[in-house]
C-alpha positions in Angstrom: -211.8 -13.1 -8.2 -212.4 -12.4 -12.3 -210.3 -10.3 -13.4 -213.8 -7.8 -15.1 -214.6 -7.8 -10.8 -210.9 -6.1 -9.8 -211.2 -3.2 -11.8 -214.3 -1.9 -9.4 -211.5 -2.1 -6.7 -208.8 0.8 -7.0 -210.2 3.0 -5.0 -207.8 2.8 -1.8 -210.4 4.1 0.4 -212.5 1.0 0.2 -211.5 -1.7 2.3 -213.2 -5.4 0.5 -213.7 -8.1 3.0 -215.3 -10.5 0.5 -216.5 -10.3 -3.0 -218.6 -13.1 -4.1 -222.0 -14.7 -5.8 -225.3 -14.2 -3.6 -227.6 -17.2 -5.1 -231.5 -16.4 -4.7 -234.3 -18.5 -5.7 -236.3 -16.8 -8.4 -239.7 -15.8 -6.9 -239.8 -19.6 -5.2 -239.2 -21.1 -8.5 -236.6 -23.8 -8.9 -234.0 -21.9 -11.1 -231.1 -19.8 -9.5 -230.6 -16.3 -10.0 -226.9 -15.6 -9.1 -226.2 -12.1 -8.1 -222.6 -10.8 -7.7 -222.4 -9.3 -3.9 -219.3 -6.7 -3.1 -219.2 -6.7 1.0 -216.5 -3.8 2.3 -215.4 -3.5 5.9 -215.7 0.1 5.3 -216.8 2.8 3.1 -217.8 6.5 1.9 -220.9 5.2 1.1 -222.5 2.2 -0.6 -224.2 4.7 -3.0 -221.2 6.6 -4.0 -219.5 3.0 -5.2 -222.2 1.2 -6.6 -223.0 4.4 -9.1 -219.5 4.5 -9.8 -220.1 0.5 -10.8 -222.7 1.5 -13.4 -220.8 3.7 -15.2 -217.8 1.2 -15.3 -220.5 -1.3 -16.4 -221.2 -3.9 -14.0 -224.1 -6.3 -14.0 -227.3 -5.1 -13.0 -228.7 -6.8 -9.8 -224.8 -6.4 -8.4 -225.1 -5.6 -4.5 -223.0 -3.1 -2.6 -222.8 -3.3 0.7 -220.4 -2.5 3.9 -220.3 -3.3 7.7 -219.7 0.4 8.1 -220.2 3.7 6.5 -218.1 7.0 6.9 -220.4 9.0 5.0 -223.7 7.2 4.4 -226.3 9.2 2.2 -229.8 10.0 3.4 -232.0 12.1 1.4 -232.2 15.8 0.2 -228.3 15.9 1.1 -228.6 14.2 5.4 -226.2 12.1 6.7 -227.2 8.2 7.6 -225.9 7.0 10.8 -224.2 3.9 9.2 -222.3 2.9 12.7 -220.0 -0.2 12.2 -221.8 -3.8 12.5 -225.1 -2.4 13.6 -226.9 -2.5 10.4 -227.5 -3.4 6.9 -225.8 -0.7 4.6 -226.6 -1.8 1.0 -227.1 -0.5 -2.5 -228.3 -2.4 -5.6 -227.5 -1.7 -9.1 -231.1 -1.8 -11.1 -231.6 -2.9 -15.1 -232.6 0.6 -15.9 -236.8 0.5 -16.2 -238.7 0.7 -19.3 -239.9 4.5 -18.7 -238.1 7.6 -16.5 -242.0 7.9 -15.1 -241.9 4.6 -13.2 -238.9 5.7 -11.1 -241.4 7.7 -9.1 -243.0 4.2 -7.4 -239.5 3.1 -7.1 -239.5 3.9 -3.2 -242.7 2.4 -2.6 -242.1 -0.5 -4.6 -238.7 -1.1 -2.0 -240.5 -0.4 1.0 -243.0 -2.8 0.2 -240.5 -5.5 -0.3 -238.4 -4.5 2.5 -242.1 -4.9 4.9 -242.6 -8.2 3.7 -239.1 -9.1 4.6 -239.4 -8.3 8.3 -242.0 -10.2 8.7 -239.8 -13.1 7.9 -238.0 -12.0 11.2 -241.1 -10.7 13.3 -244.4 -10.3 13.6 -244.7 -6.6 14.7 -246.7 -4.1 11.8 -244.3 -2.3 10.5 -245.1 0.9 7.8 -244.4 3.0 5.2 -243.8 6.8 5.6 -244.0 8.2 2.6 -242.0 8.6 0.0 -238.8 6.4 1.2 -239.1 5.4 5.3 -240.1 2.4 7.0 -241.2 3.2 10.5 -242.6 0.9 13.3 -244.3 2.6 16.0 -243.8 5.9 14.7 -239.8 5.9 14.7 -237.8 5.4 11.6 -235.7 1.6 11.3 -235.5 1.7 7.5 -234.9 4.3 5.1 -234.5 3.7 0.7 -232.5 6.4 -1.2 -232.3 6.2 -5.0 -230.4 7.7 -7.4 -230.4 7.9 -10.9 -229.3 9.6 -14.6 -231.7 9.8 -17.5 -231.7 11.5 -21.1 -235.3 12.6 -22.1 -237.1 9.5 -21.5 -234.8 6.7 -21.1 -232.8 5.9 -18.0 -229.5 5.5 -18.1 -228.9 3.7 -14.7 -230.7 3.4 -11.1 -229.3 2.4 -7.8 -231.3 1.9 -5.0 -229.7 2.1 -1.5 -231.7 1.0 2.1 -230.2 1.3 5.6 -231.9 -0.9 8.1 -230.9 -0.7 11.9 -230.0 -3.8 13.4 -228.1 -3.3 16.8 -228.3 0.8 17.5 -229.2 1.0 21.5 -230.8 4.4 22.3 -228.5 5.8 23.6 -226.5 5.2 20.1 -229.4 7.6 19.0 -229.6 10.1 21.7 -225.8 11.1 21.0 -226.6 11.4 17.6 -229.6 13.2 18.2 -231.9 11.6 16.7 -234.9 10.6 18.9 -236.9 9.3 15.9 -235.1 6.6 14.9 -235.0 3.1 16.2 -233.3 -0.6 15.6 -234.4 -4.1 15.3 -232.5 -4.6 18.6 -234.8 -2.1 20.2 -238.1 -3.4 19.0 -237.6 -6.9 18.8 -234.9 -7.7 21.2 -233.2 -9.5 18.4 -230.9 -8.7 15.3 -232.0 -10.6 11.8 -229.4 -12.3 9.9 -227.9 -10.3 7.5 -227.4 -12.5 4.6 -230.7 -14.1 4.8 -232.5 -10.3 5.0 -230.9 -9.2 1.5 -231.8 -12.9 -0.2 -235.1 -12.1 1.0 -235.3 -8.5 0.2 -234.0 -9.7 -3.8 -237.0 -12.4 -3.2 -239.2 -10.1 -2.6 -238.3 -7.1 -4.7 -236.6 -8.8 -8.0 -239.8 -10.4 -9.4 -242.2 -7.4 -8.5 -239.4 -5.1 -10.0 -238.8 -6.7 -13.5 -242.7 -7.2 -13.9 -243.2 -3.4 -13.0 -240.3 -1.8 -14.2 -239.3 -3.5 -17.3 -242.4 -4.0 -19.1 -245.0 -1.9 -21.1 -248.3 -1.0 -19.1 -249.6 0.7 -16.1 -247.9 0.2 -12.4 -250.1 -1.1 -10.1 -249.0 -0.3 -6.3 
């Protein structure tokens, strides 16, 4: 471990189980993009750490995520039922975009990517519910949260966080009470591999992302 990656590490609550480089092929081309990947047994939340991150200065693109989450973070303040090993609990640290006014497609722009990496995994329709949900026959598998600071026009930092079931049975959801929710596991009788769902996700996402976000014009979604 370099010794710029140990000083995102005092926090005694966390609890690391590996820390290393996540390599993606850039949009299908032959080049690399190597992406520095924090994976914690355990956490507050995935969001709480990775904004911490940006304002220690870490790379953008890093990825924060854990096997389980005390205190996940939904929006407008809810709780995410971030159970251990039954989903993907992740947050990514985003080059701030061009404009503050783009960061209202930011969900969509996610959700889009996240679609397009289920299908990778299954061929059931999945959909977007807006501003920030993926749903699949009306429940909820996927939600995006995304935070950020701005000054006037320019963006300081964004993170953007997703929690995707993988393993939740129902009855996982019935004591939780939440009877709109549903997991991969449910659906599809199958759990996609974890690794290979964020490499696709960055796939998917990084390319549309930088050509969207970090350049003059109009978005087109």
């Amino acid at each position: 471990m370099a010794k710029d990656d140990r000083k995102f590490l005092n926090n005694k609550s966390m609890y690391l189980h590996n820390i290393r480089s996540l390599f993606i092929d850039d949009n299908n081309e032959v080049s690399l993009c190597k992406i520095l990947w924090y994976d914690f047994d355990k956490t507050t939340s995935t969001m709480d750490y990775a904004v911490r991150m940006t304002k220690e200065g870490c790379a953008p693109w890093t990825i924060v995520s854990a096997n389980e989450q005390i205190s996940g973070r939904g929006t407008q303040g809810r709780t995410w039922f971030s159970p251990g090993g039954k989903g993907l609990w992740i947050s990514v640290v985003l080059p701030p975009p061009l404009k503050a006014e783009y960061l209202s497609n930011l969900s969509i722009l996610a959700a889009q990517a996240l679609i397009q990496s289920f299908k990778e995994f299954t061929e059931l329709k999945f959909e977007i519910k807006h501003p920030n949900d993926v749903t699949i026959n009306g429940r909820k598998i996927a939600g995006i949260l995304l935070e950020s600071s701005t000054i006037d026009t320019k963006v300081l930092f964004v993170v953007i966080g997703m929690g995707v079931n993988f393993q939740q049975s129902i009855k996982d959801f019935e004591r939780e009470g939440l009877s709109d929710a549903t997991s991969f596991l449910i659906e599809t009788g199958s759990v996609p591999d974890r690794e290979q769902l964020i490499k696709s996700f960055l796939r998917n996402f990084k390319p549309v992302y930088e050509k969207s976000m970090l350049k003059a014009g109009d978005i087109n979604i």
